[in-house]
N, C-alpha and C positions, 0 to 999 in steps of 0.2 A: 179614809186613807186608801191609796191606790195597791190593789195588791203585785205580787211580783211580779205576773206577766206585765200589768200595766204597767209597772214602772220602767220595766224592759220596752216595750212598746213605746213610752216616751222619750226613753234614750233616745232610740232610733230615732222619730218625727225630730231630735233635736239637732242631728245634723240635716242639714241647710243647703250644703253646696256650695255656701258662700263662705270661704276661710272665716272671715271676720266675724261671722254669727256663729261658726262651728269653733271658733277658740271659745265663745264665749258662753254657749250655749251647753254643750255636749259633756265638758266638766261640770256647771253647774248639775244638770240630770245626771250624771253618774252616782256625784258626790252628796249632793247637797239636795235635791227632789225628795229622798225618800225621811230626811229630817225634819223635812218643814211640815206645818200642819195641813189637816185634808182641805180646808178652805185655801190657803195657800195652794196645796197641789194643782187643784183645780181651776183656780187664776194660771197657772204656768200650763193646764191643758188649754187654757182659753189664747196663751200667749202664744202656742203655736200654730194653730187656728189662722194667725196673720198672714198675709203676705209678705215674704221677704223684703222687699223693698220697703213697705213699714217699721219691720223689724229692723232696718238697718239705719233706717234714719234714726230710729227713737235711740238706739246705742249708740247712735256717732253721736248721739246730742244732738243732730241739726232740724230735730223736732220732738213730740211729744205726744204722748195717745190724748186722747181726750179722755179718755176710762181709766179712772182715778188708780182704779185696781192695776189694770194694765202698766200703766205708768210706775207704779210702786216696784213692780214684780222686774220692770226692766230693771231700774234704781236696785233692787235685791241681786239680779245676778252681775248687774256691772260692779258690785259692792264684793260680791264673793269672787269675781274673778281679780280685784286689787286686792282682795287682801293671801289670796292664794297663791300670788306673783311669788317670785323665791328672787330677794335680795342680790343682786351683781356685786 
């Protein structure tokens, strides 16, 4: 498991610069990082690792990692940010 600094640490590396990855990123690491398990953690240190422009394709959907893990972890925080949406 990541201790406190590091998961402070990955907050940070969570925002992006890119709206679109810091709506979807930066919740996920606040909230959700420090619940998931350490092999998990550790795919979402790998996930940011990317390059943006990766990252951004794989969350619009207009592509997909080849790295099974990778792919799953995108599918987990686009998963926690629908279901954290608050009802209109």
């Amino acid at each position: 498991m990541l201790n406190a600094t590091e998961l402070k640490r990955q907050v940070w590396h969570s925002r992006r610069g890119m709206l679109e990855l810091d709506v979807l990123l930066g919740p996920f690491a606040a909230h959700a990082l420090p619940l998931i398990s350490a092999d998990q953690q550790q795919v979402y240190v790998r996930l940011l690792s990317q390059q943006d422009p990766d990252l951004f394709t794989w969350f619009m959907g207009h592509a997909h990692s080849d790295d099974e893990e990778l792919a799953a972890m995108v599918q987990q925080v686009k998963d926690y940010a629908q279901s954290s949406q608050i009802p209109a």
